[in-house]
N, C-alpha and C positions, 0 to 999 in steps of 0.2 A: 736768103730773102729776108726782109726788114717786116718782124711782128708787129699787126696794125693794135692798137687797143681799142678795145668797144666796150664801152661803158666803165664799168667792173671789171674783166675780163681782158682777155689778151689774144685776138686771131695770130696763129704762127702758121710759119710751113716747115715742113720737115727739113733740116734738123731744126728741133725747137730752139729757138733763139729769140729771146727778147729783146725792146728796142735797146736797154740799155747794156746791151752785150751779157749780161748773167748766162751761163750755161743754162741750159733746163734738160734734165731728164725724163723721160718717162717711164712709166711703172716696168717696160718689158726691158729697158735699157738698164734702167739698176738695179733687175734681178742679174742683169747679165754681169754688172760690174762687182757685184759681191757674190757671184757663187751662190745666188740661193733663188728659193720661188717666187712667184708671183702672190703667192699666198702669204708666203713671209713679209713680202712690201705690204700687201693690205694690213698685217696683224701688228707692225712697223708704225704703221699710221694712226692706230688706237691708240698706240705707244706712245705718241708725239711727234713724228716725224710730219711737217705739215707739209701739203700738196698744194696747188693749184688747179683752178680748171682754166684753160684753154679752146680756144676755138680752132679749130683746124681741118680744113677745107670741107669744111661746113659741118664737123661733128665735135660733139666737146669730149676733150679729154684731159686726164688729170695729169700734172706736171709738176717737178720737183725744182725747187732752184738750189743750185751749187752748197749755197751758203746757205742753206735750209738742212739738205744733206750734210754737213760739214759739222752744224751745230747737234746735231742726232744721233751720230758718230759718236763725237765727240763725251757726250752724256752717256749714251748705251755703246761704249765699246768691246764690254764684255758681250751683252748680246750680239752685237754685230758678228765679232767672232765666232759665238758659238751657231750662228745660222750659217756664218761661210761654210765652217765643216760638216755639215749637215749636207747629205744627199738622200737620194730617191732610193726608198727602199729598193733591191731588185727582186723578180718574182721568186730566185730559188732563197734569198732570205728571209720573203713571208710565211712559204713554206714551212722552212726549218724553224722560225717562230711560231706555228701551228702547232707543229709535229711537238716542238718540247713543252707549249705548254700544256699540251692535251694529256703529255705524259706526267708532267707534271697535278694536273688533275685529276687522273688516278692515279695517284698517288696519295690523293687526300689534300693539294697544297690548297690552302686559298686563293678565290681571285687577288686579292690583294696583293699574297707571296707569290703569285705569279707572275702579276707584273712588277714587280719590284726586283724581280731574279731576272727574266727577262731585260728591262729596263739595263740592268746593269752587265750583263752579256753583251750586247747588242750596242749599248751606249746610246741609243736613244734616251729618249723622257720618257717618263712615266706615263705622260697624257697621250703618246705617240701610242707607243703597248697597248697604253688600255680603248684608246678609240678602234685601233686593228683588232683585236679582240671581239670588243664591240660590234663592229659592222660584220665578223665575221659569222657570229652567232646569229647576228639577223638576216643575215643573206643567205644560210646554210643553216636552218632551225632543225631538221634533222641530225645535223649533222656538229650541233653548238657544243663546244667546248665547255662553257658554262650555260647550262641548257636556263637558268635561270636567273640570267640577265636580265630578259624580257618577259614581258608578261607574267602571268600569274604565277607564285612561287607552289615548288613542289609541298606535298605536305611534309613528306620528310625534313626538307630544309626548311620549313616550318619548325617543324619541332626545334630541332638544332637552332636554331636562330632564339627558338624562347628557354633552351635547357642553356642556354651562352645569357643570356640576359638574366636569368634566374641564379645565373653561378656570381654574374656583379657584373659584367660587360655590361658598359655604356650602349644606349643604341647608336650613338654616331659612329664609335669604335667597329658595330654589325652593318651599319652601315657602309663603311669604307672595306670591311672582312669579306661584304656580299657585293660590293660593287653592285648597290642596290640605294634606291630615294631616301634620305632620312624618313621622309614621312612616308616611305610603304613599309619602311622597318619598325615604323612604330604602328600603325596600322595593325600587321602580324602581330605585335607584343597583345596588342589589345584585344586582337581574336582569339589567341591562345589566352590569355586571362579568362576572357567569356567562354569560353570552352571548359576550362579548369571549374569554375564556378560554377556554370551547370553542371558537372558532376558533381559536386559535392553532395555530400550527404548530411542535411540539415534534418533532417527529422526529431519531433522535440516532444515532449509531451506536454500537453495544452492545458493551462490554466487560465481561470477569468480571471484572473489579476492581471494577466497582460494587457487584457481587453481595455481594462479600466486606464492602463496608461497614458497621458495626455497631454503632459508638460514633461519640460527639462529637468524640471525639480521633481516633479514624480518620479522618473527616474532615474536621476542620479541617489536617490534614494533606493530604489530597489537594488541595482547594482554598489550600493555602497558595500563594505567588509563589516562580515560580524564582528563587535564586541569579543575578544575574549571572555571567554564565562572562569568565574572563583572558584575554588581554584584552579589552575590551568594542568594539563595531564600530563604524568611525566611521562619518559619512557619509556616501554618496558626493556627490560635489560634482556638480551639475546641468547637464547639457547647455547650451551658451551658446546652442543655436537655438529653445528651449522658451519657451512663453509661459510667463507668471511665477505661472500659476496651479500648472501642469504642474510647473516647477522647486520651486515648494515643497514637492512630496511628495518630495523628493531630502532634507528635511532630516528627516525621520522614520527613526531609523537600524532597520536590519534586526533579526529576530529570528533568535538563536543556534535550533540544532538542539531543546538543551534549552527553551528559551525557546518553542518551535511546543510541543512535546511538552504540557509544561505546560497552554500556553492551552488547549489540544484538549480534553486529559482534564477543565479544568474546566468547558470550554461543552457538553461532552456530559453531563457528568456532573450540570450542573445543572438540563438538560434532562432527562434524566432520570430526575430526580427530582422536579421538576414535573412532567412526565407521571403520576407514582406518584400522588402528591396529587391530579390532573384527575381520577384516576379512582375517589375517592371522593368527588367533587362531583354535589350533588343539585339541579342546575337549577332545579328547580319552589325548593327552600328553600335558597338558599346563605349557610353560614355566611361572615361576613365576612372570620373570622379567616385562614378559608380561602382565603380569595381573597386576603389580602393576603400570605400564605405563597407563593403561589403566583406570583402577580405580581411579589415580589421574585424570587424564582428566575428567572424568565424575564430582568427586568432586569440581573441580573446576569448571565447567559449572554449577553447579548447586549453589552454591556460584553467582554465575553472577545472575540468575535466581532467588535467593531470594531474591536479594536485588530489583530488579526491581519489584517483589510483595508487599514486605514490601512498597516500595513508591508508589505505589498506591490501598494499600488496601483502603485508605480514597475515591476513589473515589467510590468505589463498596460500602462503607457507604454514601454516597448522592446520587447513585442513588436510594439506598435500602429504601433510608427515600421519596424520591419522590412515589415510587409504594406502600408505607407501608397502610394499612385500617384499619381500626378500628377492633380491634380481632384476627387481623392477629400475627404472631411472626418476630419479628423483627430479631432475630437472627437468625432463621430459614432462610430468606428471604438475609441476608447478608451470610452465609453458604453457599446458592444457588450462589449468587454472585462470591463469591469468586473463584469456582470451572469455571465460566465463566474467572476470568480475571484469572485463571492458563492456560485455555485450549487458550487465547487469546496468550498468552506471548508465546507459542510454536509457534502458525501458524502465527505470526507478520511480516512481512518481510520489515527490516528496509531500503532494496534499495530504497523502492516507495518514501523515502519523506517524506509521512504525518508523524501527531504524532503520538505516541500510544494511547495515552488516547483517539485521537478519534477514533481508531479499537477499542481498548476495553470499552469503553459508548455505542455505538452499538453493541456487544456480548453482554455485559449485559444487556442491553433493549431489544435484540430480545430473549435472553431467558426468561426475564421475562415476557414478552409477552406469550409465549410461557406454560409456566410450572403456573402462577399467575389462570389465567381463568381454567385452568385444577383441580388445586386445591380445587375452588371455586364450582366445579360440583361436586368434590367428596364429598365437605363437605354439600353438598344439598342431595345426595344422598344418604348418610350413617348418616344421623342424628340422626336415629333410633338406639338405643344400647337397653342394659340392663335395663337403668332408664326408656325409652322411647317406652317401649313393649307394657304400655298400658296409657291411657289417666288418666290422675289422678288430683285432684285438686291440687291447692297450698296448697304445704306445710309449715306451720309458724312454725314449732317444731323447739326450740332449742340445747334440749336436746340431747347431742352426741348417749347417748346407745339407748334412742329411734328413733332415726336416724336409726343407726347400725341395730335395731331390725326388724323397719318397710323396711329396704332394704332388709333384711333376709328373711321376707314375703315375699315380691314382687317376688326374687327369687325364692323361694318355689312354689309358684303362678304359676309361668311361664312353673317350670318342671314340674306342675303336667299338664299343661294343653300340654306340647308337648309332655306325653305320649297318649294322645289322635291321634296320627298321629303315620303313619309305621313307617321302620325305613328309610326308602329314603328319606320321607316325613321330619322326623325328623331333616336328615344329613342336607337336604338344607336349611332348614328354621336355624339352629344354622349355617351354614356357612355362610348361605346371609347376615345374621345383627350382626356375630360377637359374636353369643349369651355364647361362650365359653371363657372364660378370657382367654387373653394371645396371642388372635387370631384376625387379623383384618380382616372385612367384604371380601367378596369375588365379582367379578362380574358374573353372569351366565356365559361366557363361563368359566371362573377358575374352578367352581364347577362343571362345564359337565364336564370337563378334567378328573379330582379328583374322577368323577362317574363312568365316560364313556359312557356317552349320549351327545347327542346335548345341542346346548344353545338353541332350543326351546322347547324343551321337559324339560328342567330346571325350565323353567317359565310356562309353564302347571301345573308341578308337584306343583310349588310355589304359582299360584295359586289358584289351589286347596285347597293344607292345609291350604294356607289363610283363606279360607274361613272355613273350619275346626275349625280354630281357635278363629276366632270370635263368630262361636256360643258355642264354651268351655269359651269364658271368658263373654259372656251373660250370659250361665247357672249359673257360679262360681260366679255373681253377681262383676264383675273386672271392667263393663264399657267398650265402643266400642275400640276396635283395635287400636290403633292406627301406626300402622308402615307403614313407605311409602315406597315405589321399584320402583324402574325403571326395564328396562331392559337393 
């Protein structure tokens, strides 16, 4: 039948034929003739492939001409190809796209490296993978391969999302990683920022000179650097009996009076004033700008604040060598130190005057006072281990395997004689002295806690099996008891 034209348009009847003889297609006819969807024609059409609409027995529908087709082809022949060979997934293929990549993600992979492995198994596209994926997690949210696709992210994958961007990932990069918005992945950066910053610990000691702050030039003046003062200090030269770690804090030369004074007012002062800023921070919405205002400040206070460590960590090594004894750990004992002259360097308050060195030579010596004598009672009182369970002569052996062998006994020894005790009896006596590797000694109340008894019913219970014990390593011919307790 001969296509009438109306207006613009073109009434046909099936087969579409126009007046001028051109073939005309339609959208179901040349899915039919290349092998592929209906879908693909539409996405064909975005592409350039131009249509027609047509009139046909009284409904409009859209129509290709020959030489329309031809020219479209001809342009996208790669495409065209690759939609021929493209079929319908089948159901036991989606399947087995489920199945691997859920194994895949426990596993650890990425959505990303999911569909990208995928993608290339299968031979589909990339957008194919990831839209299956996609609708599967939201049609099956129980049951979501990447549970946080949709919706609100875990906090866990929170974290991770800002421990990846903290290490230098871009967020487009966590973006395309999480198969997630750019802009919800920057959202997360900026919660976890506001999170971070409200912990901090800004606490400062308060001068009115901050008060009085009021222009840019007032304080760029306060934060300026001190002057070096005449003459400048040298170093002093390093004990020759120092390890060579210990000696190289000797070559960090000292801070003049002036020079404390300075750092002080700038690490508080920029403290704060990051505090000022935290506390028009809106959690739920935080501006970026503000966070990065505020992060600087912090970084630079803390900047002030190592450097006035770094010069006197040499002090917390002489006083560490005055309290040092024989057997003690020297490192251990400057370790302690140090965590004095950090917690000094916060509560210092440069207005009084004095120096620092002498607030922090008194922190340091009243904690060692403090924690040194304490030590010393622990190690009276848990002398008793493994090796120490029973009284044994000197041993002269040299030989490593019977070393090895004879320690192997002794253990032996010890568990055959603590199944002679219940099991209560059992727990206390390997808690109180430690007698499980890996585990240090306990005090009677830790071990009431742990039971749920008292601390004197601990030491009843103890002993007891003491006494238990000794006549199991008389019978086993081991030699008297020897383990000592306190309570």
């Amino acid at each position: 039948m001969i296509a009438i034209p109306t207006k613009h348009r073109y009434a046909i009847a099936a087969p579409l034929q126009p007046r001028a003889g051109e073939p005309v297609l339609s959208v179901q006819e040349l899915a039919r003739q290349f092998n592929v969807s209906t879908k693909t024609i539409n996405r064909w059409r975005r592409q350039g492939l131009v249509g027609r609409r047509f009139v046909l027995d009284g409904r409009r529908r859209i129509g290709f001409l020959q030489s329309s087709v031809d020219r479209f082809v001809c342009r996208n022949r790669h495409r065209v190809e690759f939609g021929a060979r493209f079929t319908r997934m089948k159901p036991q293929e989606r399947e087995m796209v489920f199945d691997q990549a859920r194994r895949l993600a426990a596993a650890g992979a990425w959505p990303s490296e999911v569909t990208h492995q995928l993608a290339h198994q299968t031979g589909r596209s990339l957008e194919t993978i990831r839209c299956m994926l996609k609708r599967f997690d939201r049609e099956h949210p129980q049951a979501a391969i990447f549970p946080d696709h949709h919706g609100p992210a875990r906090p866990e994958t929170k974290r991770d999302i800002y421990r990846l961007y903290e290490q230098g990932e871009s967020a487009a990069a966590l973006a395309e990683r999480y198969c997630r918005p750019l802009a919800n992945i920057r959202q997360i950066i900026l919660e976890l920022r506001a999170q971070r910053i409200v912990s901090l610990e800004l606490a400062y000691i308060p001068n009115a000179e901050f008060e009085r702050i009021r222009t840019a030039r007032q304080e760029r003046a306060l934060l300026a650097p001190a002057p070096p003062s005449e003459p400048l200090p040298k170093p002093r030269k390093a004990p020759g009996n120092l390890p060579p770690y210990l000696a190289s804090l000797y070559e960090t030369p000292l801070l003049t009076h002036e020079q404390e004074v300075c750092l002080f007012r700038k690490m508080n002062y920029l403290k704060y004033k990051a505090d000022a800023l935290r506390s028009q921070l809106d959690p739920a919405r935080p501006q970026g700008s503000l966070l990065d205002r505020i992060e600087r400040l912090y970084e630079q206070s803390l900047t002030a604040k190592n450097e006035i460590i770094s010069a006197n960590l040499r002090l917390v090594v002489s006083i560490a060598k005055r309290h040092f004894a024989p057997g003690a750990d020297l490192f251990a004992l400057i370790s302690d130190g140090n965590m004095s002259l950090i917690r000094a360097v916060d509560k210092y308050d440069f207005a009084r005057g004095f120096k620092f060195s002498t607030y922090a030579s008194w922190a340091i010596m009243k904690n060692f006072a403090r924690t040194i004598p304490g030590e010393h009672r622990h190690q009276d009182r848990f002398r008793a281990g493994m090796g120490d369970v029973f009284a044994s002569a000197e041993d002269v052996r040299t030989d490593r395997h019977e070393l090895e062998d004879a320690q192997s006994r002794q253990e032996s020894a010890v568990a055959q004689i603590l199944q002679r005790l219940d099991t209560r009896e059992r727990e206390i006596i390997t808690r109180r002295f430690g007698l499980v590797r890996g585990q240090e000694p306990l005090t009677l109340k830790q071990v009431g806690e742990l039971i749920g008894v008292t601390k004197e019913r601990v030491r009843q219970i103890e002993v007891r099996a003491m006494t238990k014990l000794r006549a199991a390593a008389a019978e086993e011919g081991l030699g008297e008891l020897a383990l000592s307790y306190t309570s």
